[in-house]
C-alpha positions as CSV (number, residue, x, y, z in Angstrom):
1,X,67.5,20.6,101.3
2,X,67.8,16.7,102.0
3,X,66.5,13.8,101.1
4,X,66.9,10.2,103.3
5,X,65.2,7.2,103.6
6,X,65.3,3.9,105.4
7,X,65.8,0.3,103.5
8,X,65.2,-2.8,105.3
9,X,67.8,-5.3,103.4
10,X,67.0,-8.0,105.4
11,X,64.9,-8.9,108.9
12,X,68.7,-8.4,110.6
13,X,69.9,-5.5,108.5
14,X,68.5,-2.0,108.0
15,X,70.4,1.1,106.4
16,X,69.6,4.6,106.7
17,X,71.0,6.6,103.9
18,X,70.9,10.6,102.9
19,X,72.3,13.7,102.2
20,X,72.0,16.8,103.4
21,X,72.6,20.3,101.2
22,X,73.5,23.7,102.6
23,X,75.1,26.9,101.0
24,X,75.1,30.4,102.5
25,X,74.6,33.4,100.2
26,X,77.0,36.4,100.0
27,X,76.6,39.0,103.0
28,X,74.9,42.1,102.5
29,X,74.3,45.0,104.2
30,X,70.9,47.1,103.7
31,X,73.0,50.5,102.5
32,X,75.6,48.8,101.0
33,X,78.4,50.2,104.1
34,X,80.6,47.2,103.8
35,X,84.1,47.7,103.4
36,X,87.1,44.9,103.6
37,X,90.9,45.3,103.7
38,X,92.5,43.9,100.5
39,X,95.8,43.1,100.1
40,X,96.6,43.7,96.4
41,X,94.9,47.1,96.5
42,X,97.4,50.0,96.5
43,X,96.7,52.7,99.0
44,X,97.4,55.8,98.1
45,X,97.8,57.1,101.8
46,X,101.0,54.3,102.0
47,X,102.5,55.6,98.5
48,X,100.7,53.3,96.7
49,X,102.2,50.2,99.2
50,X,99.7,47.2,98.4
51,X,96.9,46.8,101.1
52,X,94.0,49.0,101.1
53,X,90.3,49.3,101.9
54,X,87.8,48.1,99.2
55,X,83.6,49.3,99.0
56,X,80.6,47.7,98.3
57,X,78.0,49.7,96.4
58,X,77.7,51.3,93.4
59,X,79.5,54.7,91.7
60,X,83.3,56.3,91.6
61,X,85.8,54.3,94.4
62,X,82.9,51.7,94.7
63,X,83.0,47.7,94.3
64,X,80.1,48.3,91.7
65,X,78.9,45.4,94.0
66,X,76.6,44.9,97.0
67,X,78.7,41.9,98.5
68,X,82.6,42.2,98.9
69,X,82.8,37.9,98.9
70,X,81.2,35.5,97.2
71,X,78.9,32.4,98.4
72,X,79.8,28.9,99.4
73,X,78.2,26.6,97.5
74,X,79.9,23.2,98.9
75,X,77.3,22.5,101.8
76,X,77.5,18.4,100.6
77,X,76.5,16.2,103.9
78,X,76.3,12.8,103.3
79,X,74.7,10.6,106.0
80,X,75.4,6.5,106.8
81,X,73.7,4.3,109.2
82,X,73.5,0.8,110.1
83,X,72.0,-1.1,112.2
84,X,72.6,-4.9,112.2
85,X,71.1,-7.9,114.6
86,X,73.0,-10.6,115.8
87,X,70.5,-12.1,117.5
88,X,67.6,-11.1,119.8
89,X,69.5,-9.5,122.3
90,X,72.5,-7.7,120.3
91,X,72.4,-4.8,118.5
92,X,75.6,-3.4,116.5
93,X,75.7,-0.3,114.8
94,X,77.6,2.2,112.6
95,X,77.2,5.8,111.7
96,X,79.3,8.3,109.6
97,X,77.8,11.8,108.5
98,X,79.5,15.5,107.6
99,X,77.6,17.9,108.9
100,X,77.8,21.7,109.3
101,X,77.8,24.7,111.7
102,X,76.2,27.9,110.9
103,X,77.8,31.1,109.6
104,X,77.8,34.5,112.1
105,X,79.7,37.2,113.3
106,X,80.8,35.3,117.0
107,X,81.5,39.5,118.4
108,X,80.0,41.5,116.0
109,X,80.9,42.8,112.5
110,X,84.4,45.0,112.1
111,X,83.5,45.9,108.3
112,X,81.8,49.4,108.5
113,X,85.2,51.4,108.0
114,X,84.3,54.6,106.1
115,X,80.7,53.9,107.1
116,X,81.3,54.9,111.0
117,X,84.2,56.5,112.9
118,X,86.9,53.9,113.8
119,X,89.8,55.5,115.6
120,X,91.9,53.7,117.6
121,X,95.1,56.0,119.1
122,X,97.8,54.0,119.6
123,X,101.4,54.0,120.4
124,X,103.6,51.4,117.8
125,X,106.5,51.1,120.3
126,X,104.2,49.9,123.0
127,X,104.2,53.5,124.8
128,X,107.6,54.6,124.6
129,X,106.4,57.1,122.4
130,X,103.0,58.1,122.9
131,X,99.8,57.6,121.1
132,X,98.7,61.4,121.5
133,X,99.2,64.2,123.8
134,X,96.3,65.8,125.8
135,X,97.7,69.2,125.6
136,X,98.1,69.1,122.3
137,X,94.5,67.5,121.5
138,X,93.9,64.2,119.2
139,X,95.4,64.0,115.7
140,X,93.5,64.7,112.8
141,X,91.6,61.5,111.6
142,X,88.8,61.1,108.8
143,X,85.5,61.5,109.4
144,X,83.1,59.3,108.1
145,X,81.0,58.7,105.3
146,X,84.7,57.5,103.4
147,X,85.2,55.8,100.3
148,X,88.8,56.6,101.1
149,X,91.0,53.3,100.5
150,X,93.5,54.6,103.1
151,X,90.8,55.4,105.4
152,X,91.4,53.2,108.3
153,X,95.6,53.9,107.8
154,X,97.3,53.9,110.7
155,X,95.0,52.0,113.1
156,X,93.3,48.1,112.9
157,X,91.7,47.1,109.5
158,X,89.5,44.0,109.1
159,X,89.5,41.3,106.6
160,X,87.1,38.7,105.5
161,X,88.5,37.0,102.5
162,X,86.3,34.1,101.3
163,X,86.8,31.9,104.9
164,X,83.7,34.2,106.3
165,X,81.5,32.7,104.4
166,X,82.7,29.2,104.6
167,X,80.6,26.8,106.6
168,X,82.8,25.1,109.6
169,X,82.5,21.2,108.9
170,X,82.0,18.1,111.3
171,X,83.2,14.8,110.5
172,X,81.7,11.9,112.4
173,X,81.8,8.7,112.9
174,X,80.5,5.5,115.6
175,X,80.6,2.2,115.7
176,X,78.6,0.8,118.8
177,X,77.9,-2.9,120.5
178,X,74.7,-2.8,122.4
179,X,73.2,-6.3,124.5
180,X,70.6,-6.7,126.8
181,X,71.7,-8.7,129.9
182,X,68.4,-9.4,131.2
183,X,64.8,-8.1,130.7
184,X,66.1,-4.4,132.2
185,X,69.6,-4.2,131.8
186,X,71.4,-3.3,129.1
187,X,75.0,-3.1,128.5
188,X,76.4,-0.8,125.3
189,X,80.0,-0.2,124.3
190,X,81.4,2.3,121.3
191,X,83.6,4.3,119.7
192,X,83.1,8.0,118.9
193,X,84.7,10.4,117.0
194,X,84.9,13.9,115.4
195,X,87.0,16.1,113.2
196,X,86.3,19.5,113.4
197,X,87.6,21.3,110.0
198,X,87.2,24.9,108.8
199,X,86.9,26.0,112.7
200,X,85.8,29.7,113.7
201,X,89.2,30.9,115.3
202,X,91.3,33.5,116.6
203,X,94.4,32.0,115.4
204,X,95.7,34.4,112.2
205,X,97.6,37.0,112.8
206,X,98.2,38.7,109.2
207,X,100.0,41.5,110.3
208,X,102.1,39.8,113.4
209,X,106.2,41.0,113.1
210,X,108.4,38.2,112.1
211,X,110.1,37.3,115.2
212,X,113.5,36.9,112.9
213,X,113.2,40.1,112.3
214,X,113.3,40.8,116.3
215,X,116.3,38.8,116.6
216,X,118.2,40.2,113.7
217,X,117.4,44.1,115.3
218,X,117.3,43.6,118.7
219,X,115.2,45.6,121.0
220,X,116.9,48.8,121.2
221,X,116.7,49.4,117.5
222,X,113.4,47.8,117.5
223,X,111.5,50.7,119.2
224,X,113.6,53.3,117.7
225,X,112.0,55.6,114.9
226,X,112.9,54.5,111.5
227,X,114.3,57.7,111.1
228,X,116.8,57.7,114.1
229,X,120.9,56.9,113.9
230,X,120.3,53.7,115.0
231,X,117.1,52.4,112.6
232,X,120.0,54.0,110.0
233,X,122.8,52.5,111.0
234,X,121.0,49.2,111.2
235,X,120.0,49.9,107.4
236,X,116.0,49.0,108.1
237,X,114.4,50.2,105.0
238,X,111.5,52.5,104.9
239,X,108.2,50.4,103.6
240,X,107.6,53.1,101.8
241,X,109.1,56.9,101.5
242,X,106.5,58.8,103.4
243,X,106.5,56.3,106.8
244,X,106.6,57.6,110.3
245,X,107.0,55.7,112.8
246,X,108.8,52.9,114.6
247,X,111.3,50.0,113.2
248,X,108.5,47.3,115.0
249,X,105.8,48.5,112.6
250,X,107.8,49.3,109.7
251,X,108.5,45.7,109.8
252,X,105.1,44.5,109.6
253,X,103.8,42.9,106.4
254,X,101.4,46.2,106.3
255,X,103.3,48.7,108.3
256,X,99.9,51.4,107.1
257,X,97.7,48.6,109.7
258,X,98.1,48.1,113.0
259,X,96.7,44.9,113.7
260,X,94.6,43.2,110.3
261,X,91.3,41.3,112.4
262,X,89.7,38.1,110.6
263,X,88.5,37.3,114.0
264,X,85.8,39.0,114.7
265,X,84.1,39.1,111.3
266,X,84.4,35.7,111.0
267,X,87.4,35.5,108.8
268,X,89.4,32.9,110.5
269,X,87.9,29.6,109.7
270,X,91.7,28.1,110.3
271,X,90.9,26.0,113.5
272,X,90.9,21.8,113.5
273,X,90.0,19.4,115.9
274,X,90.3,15.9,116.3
275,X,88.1,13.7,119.5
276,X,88.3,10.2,119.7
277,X,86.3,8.3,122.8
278,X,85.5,4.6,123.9
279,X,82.6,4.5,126.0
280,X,81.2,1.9,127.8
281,X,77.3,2.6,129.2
282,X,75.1,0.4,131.9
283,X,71.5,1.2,131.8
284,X,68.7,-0.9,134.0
285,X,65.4,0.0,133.4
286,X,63.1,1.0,135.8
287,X,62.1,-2.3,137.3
288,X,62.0,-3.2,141.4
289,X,62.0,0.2,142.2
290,X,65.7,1.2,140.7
291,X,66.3,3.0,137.8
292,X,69.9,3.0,137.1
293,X,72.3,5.3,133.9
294,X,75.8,5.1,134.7
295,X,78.9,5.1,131.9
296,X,82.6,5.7,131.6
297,X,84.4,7.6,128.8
298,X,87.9,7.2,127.7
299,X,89.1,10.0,125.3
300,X,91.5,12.3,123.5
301,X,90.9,15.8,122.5
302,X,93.5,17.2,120.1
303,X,93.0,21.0,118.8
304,X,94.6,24.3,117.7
305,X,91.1,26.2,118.4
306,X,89.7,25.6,121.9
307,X,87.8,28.6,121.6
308,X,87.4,31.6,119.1
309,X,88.9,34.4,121.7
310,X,91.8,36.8,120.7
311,X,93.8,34.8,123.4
312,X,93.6,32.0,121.2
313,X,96.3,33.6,118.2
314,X,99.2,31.8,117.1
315,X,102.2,32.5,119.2
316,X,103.9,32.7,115.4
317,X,101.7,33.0,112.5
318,X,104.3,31.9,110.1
319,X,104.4,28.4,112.0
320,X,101.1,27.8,113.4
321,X,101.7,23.8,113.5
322,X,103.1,25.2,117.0
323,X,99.4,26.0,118.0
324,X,98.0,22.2,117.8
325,X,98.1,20.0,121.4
326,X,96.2,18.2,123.8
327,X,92.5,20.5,123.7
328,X,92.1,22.4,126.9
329,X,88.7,20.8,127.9
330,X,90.2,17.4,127.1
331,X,89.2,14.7,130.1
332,X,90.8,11.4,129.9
333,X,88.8,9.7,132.3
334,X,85.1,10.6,132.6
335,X,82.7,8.6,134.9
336,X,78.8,9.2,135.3
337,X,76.3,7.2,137.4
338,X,73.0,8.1,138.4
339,X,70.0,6.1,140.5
340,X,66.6,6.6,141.6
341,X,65.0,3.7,144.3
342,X,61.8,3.8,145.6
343,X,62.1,2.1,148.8
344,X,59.7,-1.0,149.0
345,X,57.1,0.3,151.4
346,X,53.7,1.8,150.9
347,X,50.7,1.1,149.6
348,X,51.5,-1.1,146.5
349,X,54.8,-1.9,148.0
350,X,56.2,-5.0,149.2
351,X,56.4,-3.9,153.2
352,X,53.6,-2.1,155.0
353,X,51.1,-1.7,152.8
354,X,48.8,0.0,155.1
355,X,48.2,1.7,158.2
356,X,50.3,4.8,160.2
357,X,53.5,3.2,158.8
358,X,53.0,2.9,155.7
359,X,51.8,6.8,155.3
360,X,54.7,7.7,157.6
361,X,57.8,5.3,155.6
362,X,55.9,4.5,152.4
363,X,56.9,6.1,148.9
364,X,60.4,7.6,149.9
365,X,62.2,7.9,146.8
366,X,66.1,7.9,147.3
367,X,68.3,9.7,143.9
368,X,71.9,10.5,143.4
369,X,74.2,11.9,140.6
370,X,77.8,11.0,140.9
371,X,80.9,12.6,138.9
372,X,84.0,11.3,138.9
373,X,86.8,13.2,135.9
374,X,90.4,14.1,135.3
375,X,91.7,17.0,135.8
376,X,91.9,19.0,132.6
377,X,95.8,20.0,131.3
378,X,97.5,23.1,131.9
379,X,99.8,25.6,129.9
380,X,102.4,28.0,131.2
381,X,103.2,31.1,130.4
382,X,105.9,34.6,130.8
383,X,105.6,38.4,130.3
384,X,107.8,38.9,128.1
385,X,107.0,41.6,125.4
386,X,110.7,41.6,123.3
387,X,111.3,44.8,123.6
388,X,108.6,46.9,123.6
389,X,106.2,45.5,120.6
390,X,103.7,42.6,121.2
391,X,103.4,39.6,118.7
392,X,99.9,39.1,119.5
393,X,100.3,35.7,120.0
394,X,100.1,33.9,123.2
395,X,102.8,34.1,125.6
396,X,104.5,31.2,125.9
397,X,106.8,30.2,128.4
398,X,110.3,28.6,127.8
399,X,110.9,25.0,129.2
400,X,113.0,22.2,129.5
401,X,110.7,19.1,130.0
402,X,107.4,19.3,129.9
403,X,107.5,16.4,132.7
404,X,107.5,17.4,136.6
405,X,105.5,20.6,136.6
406,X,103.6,20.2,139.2
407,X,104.0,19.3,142.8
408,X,103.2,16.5,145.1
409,X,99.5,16.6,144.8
410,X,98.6,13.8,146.7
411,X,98.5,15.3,150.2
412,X,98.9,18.8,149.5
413,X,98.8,21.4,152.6
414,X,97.4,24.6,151.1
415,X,97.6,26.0,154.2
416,X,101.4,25.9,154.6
417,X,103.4,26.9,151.7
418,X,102.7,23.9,149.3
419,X,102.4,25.2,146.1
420,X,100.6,23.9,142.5
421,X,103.6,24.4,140.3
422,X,107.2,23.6,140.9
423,X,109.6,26.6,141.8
424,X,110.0,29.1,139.7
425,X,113.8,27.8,139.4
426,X,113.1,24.5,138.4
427,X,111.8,26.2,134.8
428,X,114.9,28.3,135.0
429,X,115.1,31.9,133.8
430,X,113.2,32.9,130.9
431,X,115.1,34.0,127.3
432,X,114.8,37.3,126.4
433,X,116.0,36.3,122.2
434,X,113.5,33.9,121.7
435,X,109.6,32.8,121.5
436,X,108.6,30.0,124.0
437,X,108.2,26.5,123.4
438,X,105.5,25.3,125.5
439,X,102.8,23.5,123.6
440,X,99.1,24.9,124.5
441,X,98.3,22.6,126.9
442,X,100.6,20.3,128.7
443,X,98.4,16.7,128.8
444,X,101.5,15.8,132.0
445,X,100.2,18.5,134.0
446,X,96.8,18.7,135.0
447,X,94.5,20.4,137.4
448,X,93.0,18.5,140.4
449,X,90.4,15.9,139.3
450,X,86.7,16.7,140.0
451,X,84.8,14.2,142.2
452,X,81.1,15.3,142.9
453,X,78.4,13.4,144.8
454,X,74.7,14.6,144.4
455,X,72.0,13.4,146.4
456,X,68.5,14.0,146.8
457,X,65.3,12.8,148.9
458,X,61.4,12.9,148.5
459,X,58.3,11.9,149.3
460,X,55.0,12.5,147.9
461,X,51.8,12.6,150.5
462,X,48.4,11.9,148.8
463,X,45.7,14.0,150.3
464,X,42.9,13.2,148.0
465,X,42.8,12.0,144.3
466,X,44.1,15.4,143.0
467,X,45.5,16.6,145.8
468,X,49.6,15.7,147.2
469,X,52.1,17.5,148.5
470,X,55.7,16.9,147.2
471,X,58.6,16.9,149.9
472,X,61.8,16.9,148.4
473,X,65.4,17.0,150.5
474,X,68.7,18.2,148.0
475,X,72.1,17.8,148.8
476,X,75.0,19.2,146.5
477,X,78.6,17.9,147.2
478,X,77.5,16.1,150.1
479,X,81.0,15.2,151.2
480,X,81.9,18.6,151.3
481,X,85.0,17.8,148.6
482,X,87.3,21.3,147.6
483,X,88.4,20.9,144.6
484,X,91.5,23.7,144.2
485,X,92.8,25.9,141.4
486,X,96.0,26.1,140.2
487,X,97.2,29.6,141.2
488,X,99.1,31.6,139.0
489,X,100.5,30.3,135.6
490,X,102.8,32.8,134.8
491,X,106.4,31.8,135.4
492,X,107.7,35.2,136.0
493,X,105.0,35.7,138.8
494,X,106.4,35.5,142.4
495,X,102.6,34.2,143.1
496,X,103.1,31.1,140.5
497,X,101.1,28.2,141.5
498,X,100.2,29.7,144.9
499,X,96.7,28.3,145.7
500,X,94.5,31.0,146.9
501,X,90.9,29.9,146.7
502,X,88.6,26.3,145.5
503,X,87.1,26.2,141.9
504,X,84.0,23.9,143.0
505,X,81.1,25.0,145.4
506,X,81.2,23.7,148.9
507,X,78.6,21.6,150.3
508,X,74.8,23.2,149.9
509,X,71.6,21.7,151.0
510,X,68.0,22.6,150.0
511,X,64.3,21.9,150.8
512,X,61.1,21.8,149.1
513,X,57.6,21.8,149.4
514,X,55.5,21.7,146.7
515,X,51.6,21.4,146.6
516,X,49.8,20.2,143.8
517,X,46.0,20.5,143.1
């Protein structure tokens, strides 16, 4: 529901005021086959450890509920805009709303353990011991229906918690500075921004390993069985007495889960982003023939969330201030024109008004698009896996500076052995004891800028009053520009920053005829 309305304070000044209300209800299913992880539940297949499956529904092992989470009830979006005149021919104005996304599951829903079968084999030591064997067939796991808290023991859980139904939120806010130069033209400059709070992400990682814990064990014992002389002798601790398995997952906050997903029910509303932009617009009317938009963007994107992906996870979820950096679609420089002129000949026009000419030169119409934008920043990154157990977290690389990545760029020769990326010495070897320390996105190194030139050509020929045939000429990066990847971004790849192929399109051309009646 909303409500909003205009007020004209004075003949210079009007407001536009409102507010917008939005809740979402509690999810739920049409047999009731939701289930959720929850971490204070015991579960009895762990020896009562805490973390355990929960039920909707009614009856014995049931929620006695239909929803497993409640509603959100704080949808409050305020709205603010003004519009003031300092004389005839300027215009500022201000604008400031919350607003909100909508709530779904961005890959499906993950909470139908006990209601389908879920089994995932997998190896805990990352294959040095292995998941199953073939000749001994797959190990016994539960077949669904389950109201069986321990049901999902052993491989990935999900969790929603009360994030999945929260709204993600937009804060915005412009203040703008539009005049008219002259009876066509107009000139408009602002500032533009948005917060992002209360993201969809893929940044949690509930059940990630400590990485102390890595460096206090080291790798050996680390993918040894908690019950072998050296899991012993380094006195790691069973989680609980019945545990079988290796030192990695007894070391997990739930060593009964593999991996606990708020991902991809939409359980991870963790991710922030800020945007700020100056932008300065030139717009001419169509008057003489011309009709011209062009305008330049200045701006900062700043995130821990550029997209909701898996790869997105916190390299360590028990620091994710790590995670936020320059956004990974951030373009400092961004510059747009386009034009349309009817040349100034034909009947109606200033030159050759009539005759063989004017059907032959009259009514061309010329039209271009031009893009002109950084280059968007880069991150790096190793394949290191510590000894045989992932963090599910991205894979930083270790560095020095974050200055100097990249090569000369100016006058590269991609057909010698000019590379993207500096040697792989000048990062230097990569530590096997630690995480990396590369931020996200590197804003110092960037990938090539992108300069695009559009045009097109066209003519109409009248045959009768509702008869003409359109003729139309395209031509898509007329100059024929490559614009080149990066290559590899993997330190430890012998391949690193070796350019192999273009990211744009080359030059195309199209024609078309088109006949209207």
């Amino acid at each position: 529901m909303y409500f909003q309305d205009d007020w004209k304070i004075t003949p210079k000044l009007t407001l536009n005021l409102g507010v917008r209300y939005e809740f979402t209800l509690p999810p739920i299913e049409q047999k009731d086959k939701w289930s959720d992880f929850t971490p204070d539940k015991p579960n009895p297949g762990a020896d009562g450890r805490l973390g355990a499956l929960r039920f909707a529904g009614f009856g014995p092992g049931r929620e006695n509920s239909r929803t497993l989470v409640g509603g959100w009830y704080g949808g409050i979006g305020p709205r603010f805009g003004m519009a003031y005149s300092l004389n005839d021919k300027t215009v500022i104005r201000a604008s400031a709303a919350r607003s909100f996304g909508v709530v779904r599951t961005v890959t499906g829903s993950t909470h139908f353990e006990g209601a389908i079968t879920i089994f995932r084999p997998t190896s805990t030591d990352n294959g040095i011991t292995s998941a199953f064997r073939l000749d001994t067939g797959l190990p016994p796991f539960p077949a669904p229906p389950s109201i069986n808290p321990a049901f999902s023991n052993g491989n990935d859980t999900a969790y929603w918690n009360d994030e999945a139904v929260k709204l993600p939120q937009s804060y915005d806010w412009t203040l703008s500075i539009q005049r008219q130069l002259s009876s066509s033209l107009i000139f408009e400059t602002s500032y533009n921004a948005t917060v992002g709070a209360h993201l969809v992400s893929g940044l949690l990682r509930m059940n990630q390993v400590p990485f102390s814990a890595f460096q206090r064990y080291g790798s050996t014992v680390f993918s040894s069985n908690i019950n072998s002389a050296a899991a012993i002798a380094a006195g790691v601790p069973k989680p609980y007495p019945s545990f079988n398995g290796s030192v990695a997952q007894a070391l997990r906050p739930y060593p009964q889960y593999l991996n606990i997903n708020t991902q991809s029910g939409h359980g991870d509303k963790s991710g922030h982003s800020s945007y700020h932009a100056w932008l300065a617009r030139l717009e001419k009317r169509y008057s003489a023939g011309l009709l011209l938009q062009t305008s330049y963007v200045l701006s900062k994107l700043i995130t821990d969330s550029d997209s909701y992906m898996g790869d997105n996870s916190a390299i360590d979820h028990y620091n994710r201030r790590l995670e936020k950096s320059i956004g990974q679609y951030d373009l400092t420089h961004n510059l747009k024109a386009s034009y349309v002129y009817e040349l100034p000949a034909g009947k109606g026009r200033k030159w050759l008004q009539s005759g063989v000419a004017s059907v032959i030169l009259g009514g061309w119409r010329i039209g271009a698009f031009h893009i002109y934008t950084s280059g968007s920043p880069v991150e790096l990154t190793n394949s290191l896996n510590f000894g045989g157990i992932i963090f599910n977290g991205r894979e930083a690389a270790t560095v020095t500076t974050n200055e100097g990545w990249t090569t000369n760029l100016d006058n590269p020769d991609w057909k010698g052995n000019d590379r993207f990326f500096q040697p792989r010495s000048f990062f230097g070897p990569q530590p096997t004891d630690r995480l990396g320390n590369t931020t996200r996105q590197n804003p110092k190194a960037r990938t090539f800028p992108n300069f695009s030139e559009n045009y097109s050509l066209a003519k109409s020929f009248h045959i009768s009053e509702h008869k003409r045939i359109d003729f139309r000429w395209e031509a898509f990066n007329i100059f024929n520009r490559s614009r080149f990847e990066t290559g590899s971004r993997n330190i430890d790849d012998p391949n690193l920053g070796r350019v192999l192929t273009t990211i744009n399109d080359p030059r195309r051309m199209q024609f078309a005829l088109k006949f209207y009646f």
